[in-house]
PQR file of N, CA, C, O and H, with PARSE charges and radii, in Angstrom:
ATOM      1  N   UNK A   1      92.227  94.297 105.312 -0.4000 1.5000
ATOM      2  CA  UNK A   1      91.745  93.001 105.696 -0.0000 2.0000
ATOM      3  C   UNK A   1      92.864  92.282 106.411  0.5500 1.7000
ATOM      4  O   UNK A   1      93.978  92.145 105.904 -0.5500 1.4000
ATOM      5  N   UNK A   2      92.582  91.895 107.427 -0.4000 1.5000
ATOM      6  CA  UNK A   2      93.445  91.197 108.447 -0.0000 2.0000
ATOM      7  C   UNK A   2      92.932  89.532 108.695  0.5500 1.7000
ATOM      8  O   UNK A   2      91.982  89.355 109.457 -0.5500 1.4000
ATOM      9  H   UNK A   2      91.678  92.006 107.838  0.4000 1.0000
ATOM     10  N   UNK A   3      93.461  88.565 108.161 -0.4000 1.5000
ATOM     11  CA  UNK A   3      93.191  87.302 108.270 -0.0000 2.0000
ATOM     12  C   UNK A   3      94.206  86.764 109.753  0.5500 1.7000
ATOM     13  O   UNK A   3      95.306  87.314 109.802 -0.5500 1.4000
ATOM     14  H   UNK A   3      94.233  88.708 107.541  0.4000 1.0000
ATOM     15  N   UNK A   4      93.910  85.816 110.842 -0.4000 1.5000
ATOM     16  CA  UNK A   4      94.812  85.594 111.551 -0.0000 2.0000
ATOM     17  C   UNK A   4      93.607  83.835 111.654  0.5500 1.7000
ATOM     18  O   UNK A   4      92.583  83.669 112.316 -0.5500 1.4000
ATOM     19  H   UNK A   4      93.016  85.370 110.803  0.4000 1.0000
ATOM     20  N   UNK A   5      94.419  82.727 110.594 -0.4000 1.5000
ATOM     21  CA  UNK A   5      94.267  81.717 110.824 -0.0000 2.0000
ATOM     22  C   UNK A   5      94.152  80.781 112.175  0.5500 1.7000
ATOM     23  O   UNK A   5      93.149  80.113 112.430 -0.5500 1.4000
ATOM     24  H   UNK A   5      95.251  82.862 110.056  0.4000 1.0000
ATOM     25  N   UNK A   6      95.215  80.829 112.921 -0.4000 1.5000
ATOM     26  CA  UNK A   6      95.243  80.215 114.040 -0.0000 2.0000
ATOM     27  C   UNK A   6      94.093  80.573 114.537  0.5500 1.7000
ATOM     28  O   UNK A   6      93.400  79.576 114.740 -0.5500 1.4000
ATOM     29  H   UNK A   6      96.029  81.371 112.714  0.4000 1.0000
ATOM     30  N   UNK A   7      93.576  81.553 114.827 -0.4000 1.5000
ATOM     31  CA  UNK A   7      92.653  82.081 115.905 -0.0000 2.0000
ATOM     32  C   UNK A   7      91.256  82.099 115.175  0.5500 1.7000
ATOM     33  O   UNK A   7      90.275  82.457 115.826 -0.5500 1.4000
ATOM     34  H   UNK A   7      94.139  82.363 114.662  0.4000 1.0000
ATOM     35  N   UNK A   8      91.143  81.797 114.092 -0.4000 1.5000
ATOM     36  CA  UNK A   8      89.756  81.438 113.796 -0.0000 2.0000
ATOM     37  C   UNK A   8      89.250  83.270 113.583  0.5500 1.7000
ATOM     38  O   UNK A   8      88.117  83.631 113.904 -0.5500 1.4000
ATOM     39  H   UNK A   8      91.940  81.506 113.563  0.4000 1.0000
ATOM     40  N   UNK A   9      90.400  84.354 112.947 -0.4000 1.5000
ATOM     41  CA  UNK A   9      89.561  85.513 112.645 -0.0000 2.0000
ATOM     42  C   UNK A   9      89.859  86.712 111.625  0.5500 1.7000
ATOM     43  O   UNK A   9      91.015  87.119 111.504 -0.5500 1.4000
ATOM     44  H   UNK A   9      91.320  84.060 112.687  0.4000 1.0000
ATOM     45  N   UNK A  10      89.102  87.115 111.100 -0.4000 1.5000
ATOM     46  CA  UNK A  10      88.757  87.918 110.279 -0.0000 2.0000
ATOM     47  C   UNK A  10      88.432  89.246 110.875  0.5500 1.7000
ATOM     48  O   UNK A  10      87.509  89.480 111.655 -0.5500 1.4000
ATOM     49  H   UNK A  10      88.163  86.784 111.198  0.4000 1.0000
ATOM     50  N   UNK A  11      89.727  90.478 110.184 -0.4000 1.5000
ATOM     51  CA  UNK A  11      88.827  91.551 110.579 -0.0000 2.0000
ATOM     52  C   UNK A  11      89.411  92.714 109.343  0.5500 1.7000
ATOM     53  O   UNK A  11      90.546  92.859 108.888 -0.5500 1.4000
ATOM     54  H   UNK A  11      90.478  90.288 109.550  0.4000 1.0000
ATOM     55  N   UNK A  12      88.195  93.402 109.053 -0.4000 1.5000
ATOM     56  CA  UNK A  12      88.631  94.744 108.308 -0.0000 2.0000
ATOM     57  C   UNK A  12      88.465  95.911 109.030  0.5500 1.7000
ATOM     58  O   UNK A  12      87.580  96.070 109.870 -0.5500 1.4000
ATOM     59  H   UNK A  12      87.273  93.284 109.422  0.4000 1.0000
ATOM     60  N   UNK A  13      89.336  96.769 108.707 -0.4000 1.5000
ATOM     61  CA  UNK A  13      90.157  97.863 109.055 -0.0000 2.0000
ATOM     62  C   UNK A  13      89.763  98.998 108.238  0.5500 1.7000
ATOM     63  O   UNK A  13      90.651  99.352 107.463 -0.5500 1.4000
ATOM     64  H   UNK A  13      90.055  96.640 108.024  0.4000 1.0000
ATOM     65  N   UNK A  14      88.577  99.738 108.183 -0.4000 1.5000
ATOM     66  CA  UNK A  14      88.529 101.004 107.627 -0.0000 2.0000
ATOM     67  C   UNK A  14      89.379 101.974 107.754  0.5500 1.7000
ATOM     68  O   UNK A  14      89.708 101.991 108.940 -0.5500 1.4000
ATOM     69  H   UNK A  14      87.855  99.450 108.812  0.4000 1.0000
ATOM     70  N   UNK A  15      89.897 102.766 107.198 -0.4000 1.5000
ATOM     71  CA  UNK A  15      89.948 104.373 107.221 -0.0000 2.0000
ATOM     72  C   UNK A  15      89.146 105.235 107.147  0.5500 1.7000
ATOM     73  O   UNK A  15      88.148 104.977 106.473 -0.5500 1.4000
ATOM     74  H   UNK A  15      89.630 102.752 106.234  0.4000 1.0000
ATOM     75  N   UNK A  16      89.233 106.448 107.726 -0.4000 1.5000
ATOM     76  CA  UNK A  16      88.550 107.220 107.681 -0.0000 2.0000
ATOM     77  C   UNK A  16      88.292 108.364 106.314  0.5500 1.7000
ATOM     78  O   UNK A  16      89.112 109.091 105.751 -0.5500 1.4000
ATOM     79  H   UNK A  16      90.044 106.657 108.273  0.4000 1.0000
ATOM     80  N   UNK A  17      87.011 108.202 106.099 -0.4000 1.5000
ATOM     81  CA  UNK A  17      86.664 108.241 105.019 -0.0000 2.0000
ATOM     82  C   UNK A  17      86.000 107.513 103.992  0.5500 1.7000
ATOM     83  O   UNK A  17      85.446 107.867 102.951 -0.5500 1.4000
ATOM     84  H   UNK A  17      86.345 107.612 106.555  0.4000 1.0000
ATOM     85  N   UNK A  18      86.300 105.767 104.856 -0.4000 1.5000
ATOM     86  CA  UNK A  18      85.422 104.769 103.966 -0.0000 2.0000
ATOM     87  C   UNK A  18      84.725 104.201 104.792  0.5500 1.7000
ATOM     88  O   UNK A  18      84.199 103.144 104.444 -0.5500 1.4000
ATOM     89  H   UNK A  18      86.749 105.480 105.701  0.4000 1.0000
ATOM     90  N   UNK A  19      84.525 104.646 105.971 -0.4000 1.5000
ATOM     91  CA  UNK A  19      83.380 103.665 107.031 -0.0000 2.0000
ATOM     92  C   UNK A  19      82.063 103.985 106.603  0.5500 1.7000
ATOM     93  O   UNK A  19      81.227 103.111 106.833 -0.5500 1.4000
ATOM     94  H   UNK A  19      84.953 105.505 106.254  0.4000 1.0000
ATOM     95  N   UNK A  20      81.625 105.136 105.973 -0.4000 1.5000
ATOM     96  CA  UNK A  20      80.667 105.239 105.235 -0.0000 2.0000
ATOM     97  C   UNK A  20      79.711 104.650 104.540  0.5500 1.7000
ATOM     98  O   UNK A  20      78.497 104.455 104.616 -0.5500 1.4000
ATOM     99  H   UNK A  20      82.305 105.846 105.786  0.4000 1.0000
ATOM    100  N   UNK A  21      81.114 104.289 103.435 -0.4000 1.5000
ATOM    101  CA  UNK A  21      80.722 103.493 102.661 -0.0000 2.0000
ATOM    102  C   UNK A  21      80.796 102.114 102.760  0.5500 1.7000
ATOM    103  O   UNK A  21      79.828 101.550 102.251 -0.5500 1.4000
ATOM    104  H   UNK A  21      82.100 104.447 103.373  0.4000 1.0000
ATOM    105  N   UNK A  22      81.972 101.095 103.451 -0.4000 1.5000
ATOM    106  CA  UNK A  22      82.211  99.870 104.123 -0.0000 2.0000
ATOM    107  C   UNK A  22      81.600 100.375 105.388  0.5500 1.7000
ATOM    108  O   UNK A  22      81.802 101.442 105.967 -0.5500 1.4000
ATOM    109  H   UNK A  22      82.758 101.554 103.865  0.4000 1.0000
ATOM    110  N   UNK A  23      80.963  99.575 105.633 -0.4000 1.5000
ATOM    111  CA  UNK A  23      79.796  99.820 107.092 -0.0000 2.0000
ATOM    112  C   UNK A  23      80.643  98.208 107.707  0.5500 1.7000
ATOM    113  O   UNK A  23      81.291  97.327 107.142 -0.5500 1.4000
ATOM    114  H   UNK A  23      80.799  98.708 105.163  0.4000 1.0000
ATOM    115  N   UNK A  24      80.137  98.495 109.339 -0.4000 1.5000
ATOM    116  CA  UNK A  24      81.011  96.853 110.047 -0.0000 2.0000
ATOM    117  C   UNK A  24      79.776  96.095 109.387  0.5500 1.7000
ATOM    118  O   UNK A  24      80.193  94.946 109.238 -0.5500 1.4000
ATOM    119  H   UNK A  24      79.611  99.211 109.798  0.4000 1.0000
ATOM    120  N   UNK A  25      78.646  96.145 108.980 -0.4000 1.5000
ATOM    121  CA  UNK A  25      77.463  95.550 108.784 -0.0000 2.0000
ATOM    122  C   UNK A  25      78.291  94.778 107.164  0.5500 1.7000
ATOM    123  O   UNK A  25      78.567  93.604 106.917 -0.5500 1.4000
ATOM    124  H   UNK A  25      78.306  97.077 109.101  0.4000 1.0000
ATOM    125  N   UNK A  26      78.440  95.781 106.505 -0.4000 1.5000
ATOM    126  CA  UNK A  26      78.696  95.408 105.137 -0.0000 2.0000
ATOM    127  C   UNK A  26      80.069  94.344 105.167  0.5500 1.7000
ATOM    128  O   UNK A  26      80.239  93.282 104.570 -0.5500 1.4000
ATOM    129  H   UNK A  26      78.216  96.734 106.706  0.4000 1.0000
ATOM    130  N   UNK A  27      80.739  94.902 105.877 -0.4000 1.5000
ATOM    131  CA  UNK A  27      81.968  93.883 106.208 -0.0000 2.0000
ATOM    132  C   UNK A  27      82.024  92.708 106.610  0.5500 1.7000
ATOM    133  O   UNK A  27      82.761  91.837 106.147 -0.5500 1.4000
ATOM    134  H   UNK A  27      80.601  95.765 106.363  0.4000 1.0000
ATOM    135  N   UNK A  28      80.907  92.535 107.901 -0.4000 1.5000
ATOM    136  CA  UNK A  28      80.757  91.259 108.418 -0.0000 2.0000
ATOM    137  C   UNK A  28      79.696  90.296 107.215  0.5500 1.7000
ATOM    138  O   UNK A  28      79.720  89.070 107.328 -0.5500 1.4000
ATOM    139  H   UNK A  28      80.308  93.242 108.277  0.4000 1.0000
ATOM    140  N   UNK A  29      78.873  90.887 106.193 -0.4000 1.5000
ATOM    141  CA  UNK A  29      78.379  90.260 105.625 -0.0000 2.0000
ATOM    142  C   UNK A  29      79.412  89.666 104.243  0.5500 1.7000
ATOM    143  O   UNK A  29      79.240  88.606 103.641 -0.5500 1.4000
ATOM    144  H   UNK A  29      78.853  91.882 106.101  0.4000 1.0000
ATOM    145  N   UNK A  30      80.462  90.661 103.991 -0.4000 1.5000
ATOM    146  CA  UNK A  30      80.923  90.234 103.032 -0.0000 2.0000
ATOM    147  C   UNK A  30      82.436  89.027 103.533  0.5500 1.7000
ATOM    148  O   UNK A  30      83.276  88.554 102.767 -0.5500 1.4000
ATOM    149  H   UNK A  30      80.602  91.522 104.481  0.4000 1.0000
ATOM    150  N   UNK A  31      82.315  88.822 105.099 -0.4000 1.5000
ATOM    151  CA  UNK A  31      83.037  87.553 105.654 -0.0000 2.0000
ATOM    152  C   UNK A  31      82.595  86.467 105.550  0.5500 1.7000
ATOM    153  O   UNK A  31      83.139  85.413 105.220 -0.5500 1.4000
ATOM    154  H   UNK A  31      81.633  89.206 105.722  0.4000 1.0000
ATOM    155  N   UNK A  32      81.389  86.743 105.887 -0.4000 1.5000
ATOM    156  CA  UNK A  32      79.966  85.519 106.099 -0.0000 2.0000
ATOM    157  C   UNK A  32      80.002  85.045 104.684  0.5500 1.7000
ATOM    158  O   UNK A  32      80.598  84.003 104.409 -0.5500 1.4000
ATOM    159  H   UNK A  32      80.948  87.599 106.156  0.4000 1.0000
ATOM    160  N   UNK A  33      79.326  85.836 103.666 -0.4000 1.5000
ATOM    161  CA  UNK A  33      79.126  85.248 102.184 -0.0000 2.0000
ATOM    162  C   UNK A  33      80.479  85.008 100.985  0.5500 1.7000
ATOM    163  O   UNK A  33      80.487  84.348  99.945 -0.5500 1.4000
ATOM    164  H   UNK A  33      78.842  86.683 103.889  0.4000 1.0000
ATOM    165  N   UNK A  34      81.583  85.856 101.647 -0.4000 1.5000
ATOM    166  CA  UNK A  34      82.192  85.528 100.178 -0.0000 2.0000
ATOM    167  C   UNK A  34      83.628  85.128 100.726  0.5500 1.7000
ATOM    168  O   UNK A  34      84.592  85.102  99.961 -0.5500 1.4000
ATOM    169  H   UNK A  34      81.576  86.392 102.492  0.4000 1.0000
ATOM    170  N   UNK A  35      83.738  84.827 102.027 -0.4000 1.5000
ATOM    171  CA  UNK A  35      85.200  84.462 102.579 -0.0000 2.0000
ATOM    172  C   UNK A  35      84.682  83.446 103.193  0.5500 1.7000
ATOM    173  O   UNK A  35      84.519  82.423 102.528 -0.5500 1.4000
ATOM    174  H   UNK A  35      82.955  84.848 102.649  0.4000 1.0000
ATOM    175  N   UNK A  36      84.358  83.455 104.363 -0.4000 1.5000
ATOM    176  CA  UNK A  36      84.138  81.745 105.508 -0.0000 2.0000
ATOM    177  C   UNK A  36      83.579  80.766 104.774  0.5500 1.7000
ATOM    178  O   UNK A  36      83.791  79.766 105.460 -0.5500 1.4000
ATOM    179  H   UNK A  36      84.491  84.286 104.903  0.4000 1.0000
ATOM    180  N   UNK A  37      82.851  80.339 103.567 -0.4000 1.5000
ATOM    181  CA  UNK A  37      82.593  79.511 103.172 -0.0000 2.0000
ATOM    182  C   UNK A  37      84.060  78.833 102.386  0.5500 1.7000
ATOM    183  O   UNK A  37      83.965  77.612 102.259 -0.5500 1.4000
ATOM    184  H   UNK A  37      82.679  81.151 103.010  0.4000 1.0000
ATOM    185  N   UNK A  38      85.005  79.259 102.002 -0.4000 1.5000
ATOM    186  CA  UNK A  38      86.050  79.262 101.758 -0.0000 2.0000
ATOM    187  C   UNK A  38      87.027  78.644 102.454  0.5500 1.7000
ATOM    188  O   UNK A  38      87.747  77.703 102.119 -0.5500 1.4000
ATOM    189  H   UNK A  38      85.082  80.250 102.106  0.4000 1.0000
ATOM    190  N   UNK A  39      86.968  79.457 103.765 -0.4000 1.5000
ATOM    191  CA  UNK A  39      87.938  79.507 104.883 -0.0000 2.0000
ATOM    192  C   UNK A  39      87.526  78.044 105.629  0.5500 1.7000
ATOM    193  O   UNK A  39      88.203  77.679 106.590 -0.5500 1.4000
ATOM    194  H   UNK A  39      86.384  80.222 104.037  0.4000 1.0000
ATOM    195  N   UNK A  40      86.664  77.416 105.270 -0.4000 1.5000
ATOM    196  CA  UNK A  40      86.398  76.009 106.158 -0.0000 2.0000
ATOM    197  C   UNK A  40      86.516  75.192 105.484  0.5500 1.7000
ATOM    198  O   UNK A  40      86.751  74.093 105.986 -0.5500 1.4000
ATOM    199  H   UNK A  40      86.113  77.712 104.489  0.4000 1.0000
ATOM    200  N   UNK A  41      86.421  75.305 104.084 -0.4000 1.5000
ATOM    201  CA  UNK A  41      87.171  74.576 102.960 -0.0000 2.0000
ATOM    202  C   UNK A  41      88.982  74.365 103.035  0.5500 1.7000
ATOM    203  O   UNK A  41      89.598  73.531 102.372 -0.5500 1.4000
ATOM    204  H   UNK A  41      86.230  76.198 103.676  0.4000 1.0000
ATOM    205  N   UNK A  42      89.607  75.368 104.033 -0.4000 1.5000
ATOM    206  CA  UNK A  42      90.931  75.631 103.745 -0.0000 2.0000
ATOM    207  C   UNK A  42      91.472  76.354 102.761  0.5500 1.7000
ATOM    208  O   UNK A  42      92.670  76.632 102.818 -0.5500 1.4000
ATOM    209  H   UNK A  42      89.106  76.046 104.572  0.4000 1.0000
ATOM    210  N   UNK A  43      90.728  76.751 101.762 -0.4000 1.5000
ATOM    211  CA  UNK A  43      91.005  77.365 100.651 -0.0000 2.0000
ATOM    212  C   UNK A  43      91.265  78.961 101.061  0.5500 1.7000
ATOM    213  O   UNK A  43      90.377  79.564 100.457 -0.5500 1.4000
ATOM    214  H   UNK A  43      89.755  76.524 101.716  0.4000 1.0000
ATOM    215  N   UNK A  44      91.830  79.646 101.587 -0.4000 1.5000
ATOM    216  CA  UNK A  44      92.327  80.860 101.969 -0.0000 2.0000
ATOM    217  C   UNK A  44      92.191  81.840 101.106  0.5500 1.7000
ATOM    218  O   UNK A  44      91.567  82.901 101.130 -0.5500 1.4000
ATOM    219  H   UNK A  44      92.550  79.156 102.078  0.4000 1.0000
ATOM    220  N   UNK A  45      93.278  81.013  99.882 -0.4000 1.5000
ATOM    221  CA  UNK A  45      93.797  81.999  98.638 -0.0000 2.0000
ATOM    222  C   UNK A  45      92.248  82.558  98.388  0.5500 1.7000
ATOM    223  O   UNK A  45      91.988  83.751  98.539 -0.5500 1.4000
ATOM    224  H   UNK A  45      93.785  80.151  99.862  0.4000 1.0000
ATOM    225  N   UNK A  46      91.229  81.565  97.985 -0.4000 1.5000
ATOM    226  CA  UNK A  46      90.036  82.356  97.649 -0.0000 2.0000
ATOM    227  C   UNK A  46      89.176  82.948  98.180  0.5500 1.7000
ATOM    228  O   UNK A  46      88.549  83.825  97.585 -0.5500 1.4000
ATOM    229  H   UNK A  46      91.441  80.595  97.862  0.4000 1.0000
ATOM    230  N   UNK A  47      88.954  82.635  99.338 -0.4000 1.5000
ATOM    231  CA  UNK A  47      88.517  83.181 100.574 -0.0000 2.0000
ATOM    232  C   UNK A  47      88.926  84.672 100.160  0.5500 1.7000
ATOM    233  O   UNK A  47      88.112  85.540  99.846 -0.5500 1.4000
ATOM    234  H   UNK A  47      89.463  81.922  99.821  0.4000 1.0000
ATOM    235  N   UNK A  48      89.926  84.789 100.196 -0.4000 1.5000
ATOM    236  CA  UNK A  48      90.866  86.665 100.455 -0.0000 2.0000
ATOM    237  C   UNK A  48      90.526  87.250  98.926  0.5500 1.7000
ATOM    238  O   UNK A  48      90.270  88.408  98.595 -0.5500 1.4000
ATOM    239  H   UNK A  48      90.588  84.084 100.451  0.4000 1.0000
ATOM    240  N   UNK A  49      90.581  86.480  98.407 -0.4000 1.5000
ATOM    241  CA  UNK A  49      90.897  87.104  97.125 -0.0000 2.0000
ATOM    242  C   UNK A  49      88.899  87.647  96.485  0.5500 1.7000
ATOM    243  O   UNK A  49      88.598  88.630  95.808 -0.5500 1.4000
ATOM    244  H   UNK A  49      90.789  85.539  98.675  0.4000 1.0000
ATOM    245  N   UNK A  50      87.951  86.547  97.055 -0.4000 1.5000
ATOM    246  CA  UNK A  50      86.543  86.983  97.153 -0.0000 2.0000
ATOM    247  C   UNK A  50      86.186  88.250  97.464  0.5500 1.7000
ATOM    248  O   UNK A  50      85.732  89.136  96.740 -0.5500 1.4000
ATOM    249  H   UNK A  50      88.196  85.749  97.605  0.4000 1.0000
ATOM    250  N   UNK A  51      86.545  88.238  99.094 -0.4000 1.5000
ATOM    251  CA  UNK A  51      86.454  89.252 100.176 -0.0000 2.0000
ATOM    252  C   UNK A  51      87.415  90.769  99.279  0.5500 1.7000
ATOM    253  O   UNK A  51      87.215  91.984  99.303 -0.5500 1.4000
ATOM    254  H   UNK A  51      86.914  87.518  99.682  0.4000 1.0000
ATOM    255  N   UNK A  52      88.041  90.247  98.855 -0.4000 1.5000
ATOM    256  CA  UNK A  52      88.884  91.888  98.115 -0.0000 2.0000
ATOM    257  C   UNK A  52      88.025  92.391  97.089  0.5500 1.7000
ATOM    258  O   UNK A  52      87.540  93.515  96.965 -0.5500 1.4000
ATOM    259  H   UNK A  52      88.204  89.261  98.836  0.4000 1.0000
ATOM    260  N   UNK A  53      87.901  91.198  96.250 -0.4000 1.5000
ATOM    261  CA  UNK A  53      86.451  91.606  94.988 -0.0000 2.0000
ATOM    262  C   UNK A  53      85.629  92.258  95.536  0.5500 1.7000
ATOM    263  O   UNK A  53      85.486  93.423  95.164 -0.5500 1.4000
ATOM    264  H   UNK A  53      88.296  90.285  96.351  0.4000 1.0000
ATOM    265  N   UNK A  54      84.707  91.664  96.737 -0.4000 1.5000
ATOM    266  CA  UNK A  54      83.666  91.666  97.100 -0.0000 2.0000
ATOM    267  C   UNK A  54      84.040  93.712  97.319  0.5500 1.7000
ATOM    268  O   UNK A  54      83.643  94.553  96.512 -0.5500 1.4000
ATOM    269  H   UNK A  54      84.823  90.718  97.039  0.4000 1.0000
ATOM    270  N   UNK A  55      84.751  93.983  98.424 -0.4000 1.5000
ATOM    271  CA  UNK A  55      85.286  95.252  99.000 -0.0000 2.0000
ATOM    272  C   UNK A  55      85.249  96.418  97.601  0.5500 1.7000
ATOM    273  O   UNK A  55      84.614  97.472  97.574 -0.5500 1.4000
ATOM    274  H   UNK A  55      85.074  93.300  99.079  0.4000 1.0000
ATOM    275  N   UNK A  56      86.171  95.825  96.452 -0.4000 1.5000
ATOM    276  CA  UNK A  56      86.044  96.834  95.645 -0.0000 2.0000
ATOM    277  C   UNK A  56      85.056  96.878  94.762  0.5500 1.7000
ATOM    278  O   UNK A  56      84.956  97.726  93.874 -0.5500 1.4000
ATOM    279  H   UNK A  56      86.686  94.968  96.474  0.4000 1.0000
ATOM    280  N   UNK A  57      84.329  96.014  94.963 -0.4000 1.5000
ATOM    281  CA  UNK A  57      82.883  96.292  94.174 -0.0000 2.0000
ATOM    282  C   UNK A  57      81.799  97.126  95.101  0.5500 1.7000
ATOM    283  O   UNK A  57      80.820  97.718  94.647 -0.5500 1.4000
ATOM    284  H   UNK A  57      84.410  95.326  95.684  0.4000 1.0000
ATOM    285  N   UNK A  58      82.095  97.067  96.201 -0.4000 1.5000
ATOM    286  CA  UNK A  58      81.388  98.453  96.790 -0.0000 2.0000
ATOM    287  C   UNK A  58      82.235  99.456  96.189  0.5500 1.7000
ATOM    288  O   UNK A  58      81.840 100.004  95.160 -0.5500 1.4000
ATOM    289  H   UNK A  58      82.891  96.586  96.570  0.4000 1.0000
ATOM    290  N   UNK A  59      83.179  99.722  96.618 -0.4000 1.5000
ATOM    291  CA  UNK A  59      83.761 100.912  96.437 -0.0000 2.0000
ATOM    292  C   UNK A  59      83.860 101.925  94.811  0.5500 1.7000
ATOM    293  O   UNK A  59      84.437 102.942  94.426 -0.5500 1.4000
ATOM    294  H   UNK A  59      83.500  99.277  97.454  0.4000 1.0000
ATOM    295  N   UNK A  60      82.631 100.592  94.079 -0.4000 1.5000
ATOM    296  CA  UNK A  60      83.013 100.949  92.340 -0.0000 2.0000
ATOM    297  C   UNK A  60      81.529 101.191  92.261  0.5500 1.7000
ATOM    298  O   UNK A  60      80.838 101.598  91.327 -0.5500 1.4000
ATOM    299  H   UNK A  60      82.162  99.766  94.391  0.4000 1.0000
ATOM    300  N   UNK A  61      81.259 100.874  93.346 -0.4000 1.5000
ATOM    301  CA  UNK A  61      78.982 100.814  93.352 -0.0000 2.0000
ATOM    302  C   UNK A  61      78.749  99.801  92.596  0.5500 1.7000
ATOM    303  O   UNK A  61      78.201 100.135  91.545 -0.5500 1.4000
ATOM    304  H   UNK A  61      81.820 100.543  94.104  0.4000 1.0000
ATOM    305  N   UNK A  62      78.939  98.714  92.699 -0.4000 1.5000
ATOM    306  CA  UNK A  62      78.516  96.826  92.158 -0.0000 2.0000
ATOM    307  C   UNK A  62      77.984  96.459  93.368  0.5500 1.7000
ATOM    308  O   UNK A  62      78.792  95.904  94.113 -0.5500 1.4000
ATOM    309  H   UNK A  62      79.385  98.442  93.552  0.4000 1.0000
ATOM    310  N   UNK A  63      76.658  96.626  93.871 -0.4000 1.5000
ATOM    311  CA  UNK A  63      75.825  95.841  94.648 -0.0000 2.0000
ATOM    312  C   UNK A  63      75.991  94.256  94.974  0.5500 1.7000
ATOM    313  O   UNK A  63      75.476  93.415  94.237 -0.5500 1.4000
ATOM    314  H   UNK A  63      76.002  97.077  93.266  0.4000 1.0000
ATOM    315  N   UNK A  64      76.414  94.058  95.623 -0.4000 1.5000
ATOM    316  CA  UNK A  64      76.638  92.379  96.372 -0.0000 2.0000
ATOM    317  C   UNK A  64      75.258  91.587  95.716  0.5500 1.7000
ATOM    318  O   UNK A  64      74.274  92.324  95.768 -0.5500 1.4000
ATOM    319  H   UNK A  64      76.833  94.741  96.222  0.4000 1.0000
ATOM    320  N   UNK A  65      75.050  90.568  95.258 -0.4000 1.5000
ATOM    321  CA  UNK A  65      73.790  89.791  95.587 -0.0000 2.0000
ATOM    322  C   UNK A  65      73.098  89.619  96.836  0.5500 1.7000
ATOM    323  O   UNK A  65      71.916  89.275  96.837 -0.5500 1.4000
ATOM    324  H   UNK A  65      75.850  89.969  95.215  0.4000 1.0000
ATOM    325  N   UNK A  66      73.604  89.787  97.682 -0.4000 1.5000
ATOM    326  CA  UNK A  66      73.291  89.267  99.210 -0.0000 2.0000
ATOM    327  C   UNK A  66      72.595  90.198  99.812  0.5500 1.7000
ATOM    328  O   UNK A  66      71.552  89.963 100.423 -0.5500 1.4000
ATOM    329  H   UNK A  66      74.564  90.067  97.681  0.4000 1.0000
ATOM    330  N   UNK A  67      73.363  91.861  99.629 -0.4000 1.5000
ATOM    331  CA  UNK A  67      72.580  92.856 100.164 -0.0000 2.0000
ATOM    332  C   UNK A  67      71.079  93.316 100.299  0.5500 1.7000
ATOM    333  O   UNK A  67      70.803  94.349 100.907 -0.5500 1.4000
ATOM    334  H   UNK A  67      74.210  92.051  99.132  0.4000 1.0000
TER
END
């Protein structure tokens, strides 16, 4: 996960091997729902720290609410 404040952006960075399973679909939804609501608050720390939850709860098979 790559945060770059100034510029207003968010991006994750698969490896190969997990695009599979982190899809850009799944990624951009888990910016939308569990980081930018955050990130316009200013609140960063939670913003990132959501978006990491959010990431390893795919990766543990914990279904998002949103999906």
């Amino acid at each position: 996960m790559l945060l770059v404040n100034d510029v207003h952006r968010i991006e994750f960075i698969t490896g190969r091997g997990t695009e599979g399973v982190l899809t850009d679909g799944l990624c951009y939804d888990i910016q939308q729902e569990e980081m930018v609501p955050y990130f316009k608050e200013n609140d960063y720390v939670t913003g990132m720290i959501r978006g990491t939850q959010a990431v390893a709860d795919v990766f543990y098979g914990i279904p998002p609410d949103y999906y």
